[in-house]
Every structure is written in structure tokens, then in C-alpha cells.
C-alpha positions in Angstrom: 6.6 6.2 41.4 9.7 7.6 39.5 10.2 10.8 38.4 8.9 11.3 35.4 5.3 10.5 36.8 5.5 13.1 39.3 7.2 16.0 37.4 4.9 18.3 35.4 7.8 19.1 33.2 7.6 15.9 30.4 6.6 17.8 27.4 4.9 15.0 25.9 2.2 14.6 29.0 1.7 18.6 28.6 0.9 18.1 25.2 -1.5 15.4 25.7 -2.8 17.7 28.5 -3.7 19.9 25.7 -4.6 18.1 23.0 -8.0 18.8 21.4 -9.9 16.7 18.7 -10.1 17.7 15.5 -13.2 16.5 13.0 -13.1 13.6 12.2 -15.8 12.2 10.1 -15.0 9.0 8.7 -18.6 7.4 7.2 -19.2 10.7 5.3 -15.6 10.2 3.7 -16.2 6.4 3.6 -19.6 7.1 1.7 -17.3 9.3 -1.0 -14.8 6.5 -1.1 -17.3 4.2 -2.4 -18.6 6.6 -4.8 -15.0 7.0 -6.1 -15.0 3.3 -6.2 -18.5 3.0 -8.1 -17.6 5.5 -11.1 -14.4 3.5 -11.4 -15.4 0.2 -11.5 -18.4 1.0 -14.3 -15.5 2.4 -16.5 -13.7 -0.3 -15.8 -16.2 -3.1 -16.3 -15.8 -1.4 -20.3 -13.4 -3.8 -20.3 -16.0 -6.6 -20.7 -17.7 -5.1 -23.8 -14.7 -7.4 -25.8 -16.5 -9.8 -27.0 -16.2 -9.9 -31.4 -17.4 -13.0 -32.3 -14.9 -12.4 -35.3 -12.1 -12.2 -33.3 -9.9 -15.8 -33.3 -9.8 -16.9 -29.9 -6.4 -18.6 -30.0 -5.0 -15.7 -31.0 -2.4 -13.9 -28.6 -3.9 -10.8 -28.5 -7.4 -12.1 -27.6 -6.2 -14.3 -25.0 -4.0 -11.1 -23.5 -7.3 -9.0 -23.9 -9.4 -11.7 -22.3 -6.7 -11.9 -19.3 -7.0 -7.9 -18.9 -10.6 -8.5 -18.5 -10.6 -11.4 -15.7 -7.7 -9.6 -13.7 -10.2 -6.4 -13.4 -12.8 -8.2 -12.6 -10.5 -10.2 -9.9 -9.7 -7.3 -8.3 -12.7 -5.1 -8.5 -14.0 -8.0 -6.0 -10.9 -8.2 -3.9 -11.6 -3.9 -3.4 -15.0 -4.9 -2.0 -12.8 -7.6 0.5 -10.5 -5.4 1.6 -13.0 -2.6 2.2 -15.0 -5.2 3.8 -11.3 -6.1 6.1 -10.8 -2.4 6.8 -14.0 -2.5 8.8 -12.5 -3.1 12.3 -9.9 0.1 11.3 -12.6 2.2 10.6 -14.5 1.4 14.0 -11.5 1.6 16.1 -11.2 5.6 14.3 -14.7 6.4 15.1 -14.8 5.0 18.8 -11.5 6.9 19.5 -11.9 9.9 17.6 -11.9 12.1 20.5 -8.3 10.8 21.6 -4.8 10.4 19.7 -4.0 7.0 18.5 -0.6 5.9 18.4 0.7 3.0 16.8 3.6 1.1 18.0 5.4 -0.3 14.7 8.0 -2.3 13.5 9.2 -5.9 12.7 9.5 -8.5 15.2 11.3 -8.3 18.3 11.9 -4.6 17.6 10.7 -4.0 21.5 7.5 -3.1 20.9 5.7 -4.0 23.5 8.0 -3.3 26.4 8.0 0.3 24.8 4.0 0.4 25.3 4.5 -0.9 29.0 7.3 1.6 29.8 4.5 4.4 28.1 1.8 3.2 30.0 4.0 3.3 33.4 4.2 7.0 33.0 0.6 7.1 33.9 -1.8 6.5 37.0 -2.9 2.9 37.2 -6.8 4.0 37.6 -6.0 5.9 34.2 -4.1 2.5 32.4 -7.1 0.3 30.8 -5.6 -2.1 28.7 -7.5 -3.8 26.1 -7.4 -6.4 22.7 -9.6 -6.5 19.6 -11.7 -9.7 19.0 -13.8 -9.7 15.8 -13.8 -6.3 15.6 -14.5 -5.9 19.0 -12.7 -4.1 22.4 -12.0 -6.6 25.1 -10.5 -5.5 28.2 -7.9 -7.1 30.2 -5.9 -6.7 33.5 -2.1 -7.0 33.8 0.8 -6.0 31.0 1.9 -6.7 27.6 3.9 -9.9 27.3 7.5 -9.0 26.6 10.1 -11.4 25.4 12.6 -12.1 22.7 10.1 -14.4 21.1 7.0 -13.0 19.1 4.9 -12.0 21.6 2.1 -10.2 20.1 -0.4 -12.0 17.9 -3.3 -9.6 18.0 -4.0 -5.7 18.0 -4.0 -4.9 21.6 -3.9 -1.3 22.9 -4.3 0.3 26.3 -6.5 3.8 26.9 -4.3 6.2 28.8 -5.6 9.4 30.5 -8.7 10.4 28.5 -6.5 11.6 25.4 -4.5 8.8 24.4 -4.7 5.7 22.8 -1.4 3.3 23.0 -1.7 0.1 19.8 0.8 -2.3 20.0 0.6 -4.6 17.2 2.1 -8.2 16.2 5.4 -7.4 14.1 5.9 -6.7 10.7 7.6 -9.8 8.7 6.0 -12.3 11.2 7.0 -15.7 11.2 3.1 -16.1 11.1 1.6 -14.1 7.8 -1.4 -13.5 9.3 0.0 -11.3 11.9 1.9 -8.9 9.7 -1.4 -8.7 7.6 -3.4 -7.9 10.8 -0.9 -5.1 11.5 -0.9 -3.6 7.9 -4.6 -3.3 7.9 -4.5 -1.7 11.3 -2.2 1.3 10.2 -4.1 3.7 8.7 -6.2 3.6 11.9 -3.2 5.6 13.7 -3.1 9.9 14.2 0.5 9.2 14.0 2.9 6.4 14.5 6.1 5.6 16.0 8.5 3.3 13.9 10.6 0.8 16.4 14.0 -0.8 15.0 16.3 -2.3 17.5 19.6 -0.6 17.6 21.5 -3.9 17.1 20.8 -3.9 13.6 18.7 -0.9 12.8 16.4 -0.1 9.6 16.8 -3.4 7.9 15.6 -3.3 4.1 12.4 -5.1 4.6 12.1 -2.6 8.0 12.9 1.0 6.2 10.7 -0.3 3.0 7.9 -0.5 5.5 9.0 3.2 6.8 8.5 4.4 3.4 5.2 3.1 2.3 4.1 4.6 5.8 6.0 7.7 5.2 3.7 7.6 1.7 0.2 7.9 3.8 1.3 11.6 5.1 0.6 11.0 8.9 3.0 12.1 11.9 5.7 9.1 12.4 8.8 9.1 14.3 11.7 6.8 14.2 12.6 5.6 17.7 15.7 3.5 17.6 15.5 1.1 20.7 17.5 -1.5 22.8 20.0 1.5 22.4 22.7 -0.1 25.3 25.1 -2.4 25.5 26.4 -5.2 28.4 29.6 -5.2 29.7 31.7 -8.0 31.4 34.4 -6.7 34.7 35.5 -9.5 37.7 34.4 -8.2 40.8 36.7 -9.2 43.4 34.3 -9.0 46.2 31.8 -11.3 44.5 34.6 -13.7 42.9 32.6 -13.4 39.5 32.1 -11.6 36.6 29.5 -9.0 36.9 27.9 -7.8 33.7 26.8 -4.1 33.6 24.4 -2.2 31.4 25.4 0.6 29.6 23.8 3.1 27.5 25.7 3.1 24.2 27.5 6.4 23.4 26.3 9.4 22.0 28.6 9.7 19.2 27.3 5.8 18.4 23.9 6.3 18.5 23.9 9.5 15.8 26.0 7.3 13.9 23.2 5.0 13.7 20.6 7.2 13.4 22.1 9.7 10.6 22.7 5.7 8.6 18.5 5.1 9.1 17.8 8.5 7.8 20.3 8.7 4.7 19.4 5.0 3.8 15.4 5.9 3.9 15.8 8.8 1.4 17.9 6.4 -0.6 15.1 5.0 -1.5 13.6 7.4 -3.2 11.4 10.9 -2.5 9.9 11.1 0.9 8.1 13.7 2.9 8.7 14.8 6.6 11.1 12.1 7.4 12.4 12.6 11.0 15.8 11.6 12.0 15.3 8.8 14.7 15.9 8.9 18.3 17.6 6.5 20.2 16.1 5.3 23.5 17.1 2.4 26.0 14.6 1.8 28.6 16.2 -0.8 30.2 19.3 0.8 31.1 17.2 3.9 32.1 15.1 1.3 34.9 18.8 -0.3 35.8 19.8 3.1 36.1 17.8 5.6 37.2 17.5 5.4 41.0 21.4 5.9 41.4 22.1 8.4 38.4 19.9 11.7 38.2 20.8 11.9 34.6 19.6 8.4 33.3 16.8 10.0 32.0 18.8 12.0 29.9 21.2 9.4 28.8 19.1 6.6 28.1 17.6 9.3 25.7 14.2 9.3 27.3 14.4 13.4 27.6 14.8 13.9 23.9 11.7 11.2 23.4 9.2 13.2 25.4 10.1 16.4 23.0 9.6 14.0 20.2 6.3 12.6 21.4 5.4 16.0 22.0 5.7 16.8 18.8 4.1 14.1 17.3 0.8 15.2 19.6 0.7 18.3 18.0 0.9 17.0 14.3 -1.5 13.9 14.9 -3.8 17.0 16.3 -3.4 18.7 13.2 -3.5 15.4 11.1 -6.9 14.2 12.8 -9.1 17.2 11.0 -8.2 14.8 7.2 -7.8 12.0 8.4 -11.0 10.0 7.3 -10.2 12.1 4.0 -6.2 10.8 4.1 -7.5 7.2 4.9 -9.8 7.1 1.7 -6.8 8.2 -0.4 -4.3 6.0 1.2 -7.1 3.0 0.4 -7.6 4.1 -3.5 -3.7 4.5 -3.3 -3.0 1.0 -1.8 -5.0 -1.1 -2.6 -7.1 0.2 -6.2 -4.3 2.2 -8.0 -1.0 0.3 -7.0 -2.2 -2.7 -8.2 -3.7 -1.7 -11.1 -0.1 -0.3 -12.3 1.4 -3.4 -11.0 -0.8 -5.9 -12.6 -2.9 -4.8 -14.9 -1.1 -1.8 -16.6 1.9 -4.1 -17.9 -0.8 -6.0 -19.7 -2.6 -3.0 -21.0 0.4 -1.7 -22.2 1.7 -5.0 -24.2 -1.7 -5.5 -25.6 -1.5 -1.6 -27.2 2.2 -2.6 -28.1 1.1 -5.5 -29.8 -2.0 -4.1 -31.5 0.1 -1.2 -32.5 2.8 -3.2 -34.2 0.0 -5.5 -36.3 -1.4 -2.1 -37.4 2.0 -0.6 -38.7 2.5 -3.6 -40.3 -0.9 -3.8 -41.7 -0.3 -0.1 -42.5 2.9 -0.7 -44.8 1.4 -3.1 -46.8 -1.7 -1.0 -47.6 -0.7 0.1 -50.6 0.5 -3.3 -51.9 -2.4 -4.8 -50.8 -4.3 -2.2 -52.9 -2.5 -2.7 -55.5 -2.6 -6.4 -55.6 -6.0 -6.2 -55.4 -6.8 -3.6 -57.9 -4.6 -6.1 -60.7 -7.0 -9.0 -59.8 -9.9 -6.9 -60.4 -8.7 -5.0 -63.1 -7.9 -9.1 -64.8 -11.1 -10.2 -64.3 -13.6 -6.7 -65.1 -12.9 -7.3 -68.8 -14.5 -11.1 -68.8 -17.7 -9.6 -66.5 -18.1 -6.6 -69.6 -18.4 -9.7 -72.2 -21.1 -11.7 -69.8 -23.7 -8.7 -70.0 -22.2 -7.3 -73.2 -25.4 -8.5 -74.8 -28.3 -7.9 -72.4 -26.2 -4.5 -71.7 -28.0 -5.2 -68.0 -25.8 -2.6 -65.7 -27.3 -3.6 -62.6 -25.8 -7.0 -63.0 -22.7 -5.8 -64.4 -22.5 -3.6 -61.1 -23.3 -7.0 -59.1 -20.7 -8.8 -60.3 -18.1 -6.5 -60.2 -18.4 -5.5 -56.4 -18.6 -9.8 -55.8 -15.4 -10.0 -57.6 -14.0 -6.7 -55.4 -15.6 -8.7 -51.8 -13.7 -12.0 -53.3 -10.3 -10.4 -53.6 -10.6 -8.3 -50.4 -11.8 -11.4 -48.5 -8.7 -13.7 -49.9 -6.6 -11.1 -49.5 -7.6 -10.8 -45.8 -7.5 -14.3 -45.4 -4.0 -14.4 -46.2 -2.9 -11.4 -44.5 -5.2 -11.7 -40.8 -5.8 -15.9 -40.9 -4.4 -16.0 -37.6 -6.3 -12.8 -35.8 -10.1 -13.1 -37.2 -11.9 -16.0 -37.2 -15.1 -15.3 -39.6 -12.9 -13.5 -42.8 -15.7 -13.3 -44.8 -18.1 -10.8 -42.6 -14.9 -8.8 -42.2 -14.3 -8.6 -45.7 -17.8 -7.7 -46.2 -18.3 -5.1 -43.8 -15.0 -3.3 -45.4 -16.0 -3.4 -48.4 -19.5 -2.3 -47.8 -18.0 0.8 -46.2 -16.4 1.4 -49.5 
């Protein structure tokens, strides 16, 4: 037992010590989410009421109206499938709502799940109860997480520590396997807070700080850790005859190097909340280390991690009282409104371009189109006036008149909207029965 188990000085067990739930109720927020969801898929489903039998069919702006329609309805279902996805996330909240949950995150590799075991090493074994998710479902299991420089994780797997905390390790982000970065992405939002791995040999990747953004985005806790923070070193040993490689934690003024680059590179990319600078950590060295040097807790920049931990215990306390209210708007904000701007707004907006340009350019011919019309009319009323010249019959004077004003109109149309409407004539005749 080393000597961070025994002392009662790590911050980060004091806090957990502490730690007291906040309310939590997910189904009444979940019940409000679908509510939201109702109201705005009946406005949406307005959309369908395009249906003018008038309207050519092969025209562009009926087929781009027509494609606005199916892509709504396309995603209205994929809403219900991802709510339907979530289902697992929403479980796991409600079965640990009494404890923080703290997700392990990051791309592949990125040592997550040596982090976890170090974590769960800092507790009694009869408090360690390690565990994976199977249809929804906690299984338990004995022994570690698999560590390696392969992918190791393919599932959600956690481990209950002490009766307050709740360890997830997930498969990594950008998996060689899509499925597995999926799995993690839905998992997320079931977090108090979340701690953002990225291995100091190349740390905060774009694909790896775009991720920290989008998290950054949902408003919970999250702390950069930057880890694998060492480096080996080659000497001969003369008394062994070889050469004897050496671990080394990498140097102070290095690793602020590399963590000031993560945090100026993240706001880079545009407006973010509460982003903390990142911490670098080596766990290995500190386990080569720490039974010959007193300080390798220190240096392996452990110490500074407990504070940070500490922290984070605190704010995922706070965070826990919304949460079920944060997840419904990170859902409406993932998954309903993002896409809707991404896919469906261009479309909106190009169809209200288009029609907008067709009506301007309606709109400047107007008064030509008046005018032509009115000189066809005006031609022909003087041959109408000698037809009922002798029966001096008005109502039939009147008759033919407004036929010859419905022929012009509707010829005029014809000309001018042949390839928009497809029935000119019951266009023609509604406008001119409006006159």
C-alpha cells in the first residue's frame, strides 16, 4: 500500500469524503424533453401541408420544397432513435445518482484505462467493484482494465469506488472501430464531470481538442489531464555491460509548454466556457519511482491532480442539481437543432432565395404585364360593344369582357410561369376572380 492510500491528506479523497448528492431528477426532465420535442415536431410536420396540385413538379423549387419536407421527416424519426439510444445513459444517471460519475475521455491510446486502474489503486480492494454495460445492463467483473498500446476498450466499463464515486472508462474517440467512438459519444452526457486524456507525445490533436470543445459546449466540470507525461533515457552501465534505459519525468518548463499550447489552441477555436489549463501526469514514472524518491508524487505531477480532482468533486456536486435539465438541452442542442442548421436550414434558405428572386422578377414586370394586358383588352372591347350593340344585353356584354380579361391573364401567365405551375388556367382564374 503506497502512500497516497494511507495519508488523509489527498484532497481529492477528502472531497469525495464530502460529497453530497444533489437532485437529480431525470424522467421528470425527460418527460419535458419530449414535450419540447412534440410541440416541435407538429410545427414542423407544417412542412407537409405543400402539396398544390398546381404547382409543376419538375420544377426546381418544388423538388427543393419537396426535399425540405422528406429531410424533416427523416430526422424527426432519427430524434425518436436517438432518444430511444440514449436509454442506457439515462439509466446509468438514475442508478448512480447518489454518487459522482466521472468519465475517462479521449482518443485512442490516450492511456485511459491505465489512468482508471492507477484511480481505482488509491482505494481499498473491498471498496473497488469493477463492472461493464451489456444491453443496457451492469455486469460485474473481477480483475483490471486491460492496458496496452492497442485499442483496448470496446465497451463502457466502469468500476464503483467507495460509496461516492463512479470511475467510466470508455473505448476511444476516433476508433479504428465506428461503433466504439459512437458508444462513447452517447455515453457522455451521462458524466457529473469528465476528465479529457491526451498523451503528451502529441497532445490535443485537431480531431482530439474538437472533441474538447463540443464537451466544453454541454457546461459540465472537465479537466484536461495531459498523460504519458515522461520520457526514456539510454546510459551504459558498466557494471551490467549494457545499456540501461531510465524513466524520466519530463521537465517542468516542458510540460507548461505543452499544456499553455492545448489551452491557447482550444480557445482558437472559437468561444468557450470554463476551460481549464491541463495538467500533466505520468503514472508510470511515479510507480518506477516512488519507493526510492519521496517527491515522485510531486513530480510525476500526481499532487497537482488530486487538487484538480478535488475540484472537479465540488463542481460535478454543484452540476448534479441541472443535470437531468443540462442533459435535455445538450440533446435538443445535439442532436434536434444542430442538424437542423446543418441540413435543413441551407435548404430553407435557398428555397426563400429562390422564391424571393422569381417574385422580384415577377414584381418588375407587373406593370408591363399590366400594360400588355390592358392593350389586348382595350383591342378587342370595341368588337364585344358591336356583338350586343343590338340586343343592348349588358349581362352578356359583362360576360364577354371578363372571358376576354381571364384569356389574356391566362396567356399571359402561361408565358411568364410555364415552367412553375402546371394547371395555368385555375391560376389564371382564381386571380382574376379576386379582381
Amino acid at each position: 500500500m503506497d502512500d497516497v492510500k494511507t495519508t488523509q491528506d489527498n484532497p481529492f479523497l477528502v472531497a469525495l469524503s464530502e460529497f453530497k448528492v444533489g437532485i437529480n431528477d431525470v424522467s421528470n426532465k425527460e418527460d419535458q424533453l419530449n414535450n419540447i420535442k412534440s410541440q416541435l415536431v407538429g410545427k414542423l410536420k407544417q412542412a407537409e401541408k405543400f402539396n398544390d396540385e398546381t404547382i409543376n413538379d419538375e420544377h426546381a423549387l418544388y423538388q427543393l420544397a419537396n426535399e425540405i419536407k422528406l429531410s424533416v421527416n427523416t430526422k424527426v424519426k432519427q430524434w425518436d432513435k436517438k432518444l430511444s439510444d440514449a436509454s442506457p445513459m439515462r439509466a446509468l444517471s438514475e442508478q448512480f445518482s447518489d454518487r459522482v460519475i466521472l468519465l475517462v475521455f479521449g482518443k485512442v491510446n490516450a492511456g485511459k484505462s491505465s489512468f482508471s486502474n492507477y484511480i481505482a489503486d488509491l482505494f481499498n480492494p473491498s471498496e473497488v467493484k469493477r463492472f461493464f454495460f451489456d444491453k443496457g445492463e451492469v455486469k460485474y467483473f473481477e480483475g483490471q482494465f486491460a492496458e496496452g498500446v492497442t485499442e483496448t476498450t470496446a465497451q463502457i466499463q466502469g468500476v464503483e469506488l467507495g460509496s461516492n464515486l463512479v470511475l467510466l472508462d470508455s473505448p476511444g474517440l476516433h476508433s479504428i472501430v465506428n461503433e466504439n467512438g459512437d458508444l462513447t459519444r452517447r455515453y457522455t452526457d451521462s458524466a457529473d464531470a469528465v476528465l479529457w486524456l491526451t498523451s503528451s507525445s502529441s497532445p490535443g490533436q485537431v480531431q482530439e481538442l474538437e472533441d474538447l470543445k463540443l464537451e466544453l459546449e454541454k457546461k459540465k466540470p472537465l479537466q484536461p489531464v495531459l498523460t504519458k507525461s515522461d520520457k526514456m533515457e539510454e546510459d551504459w552501465c558498466d557494471e551490467a555491460d549494457d545499456l540501461v534505459q531510465t524513466l524520466f519525468n519530463k521537465t517542468a518548463d516542458v510540460r507548461k509548454a505543452q499544456e499553455d499550447d492545448v489551452f491557447s489552441r482550444v480557445k482558437d477555436l472559437g468561444e468557450v466556457e470554463k476551460l481549464k489549463t491541463a495538467v500533466s501526469v505520468s503514472v508510470h514514472a511515479y510507480k518506477k519511482q516512488h519507493e526510492q524518491n519521496p517527491n515522485a508524487l510531486e513530480e510525476s505531477g500526481l499532487t497537482e491532480l488530486f487538487k484538480r480532482l478535488a475540484n472537479i468533486v465540488d463542481e460535478a456536486n454543484v452540476y448534479k442539481v441541472s443535470k437531468a435539465q443540462q442533459q435535455m438541452v445538450n440533446f435538443l442542442n445535439g442532436e434536434v437543432l444542430k442538424p437542423m442548421d446543418q441540413d435543413i436550414l441551407p435548404k430553407v434558405l435557398e428555397l426563400q432565395t429562390s422564391l424571393q428572386e422569381m417574385t422580384e422578377n415577377l414584381r418588375f414586370k407587373q406593370n408591363n404585364l399590366s400594360s400588355q394586358i390592358l392593350d389586348n383588352v382595350l383591342c378587342e372591347v370595341p368588337l364585344i360593344v358591336d356583338k350586343h350593340m343590338g340586343s343592348r344585353d349588358k349581362k352578356a356584354l359583362g360576360h364577354d369582357v371578363n372571358k376576354l380579361i381571364e384569356k389574356e391573364i391566362s396567356e399571359t401567365l402561361r408565358h411568364e410561369l410555364r415552367d412553375v405551375v402546371k394547371d395555368i388556367k385555375k391560376v389564371s382564374s382564381d386571380l382574376s376572380g379576386a379582381n
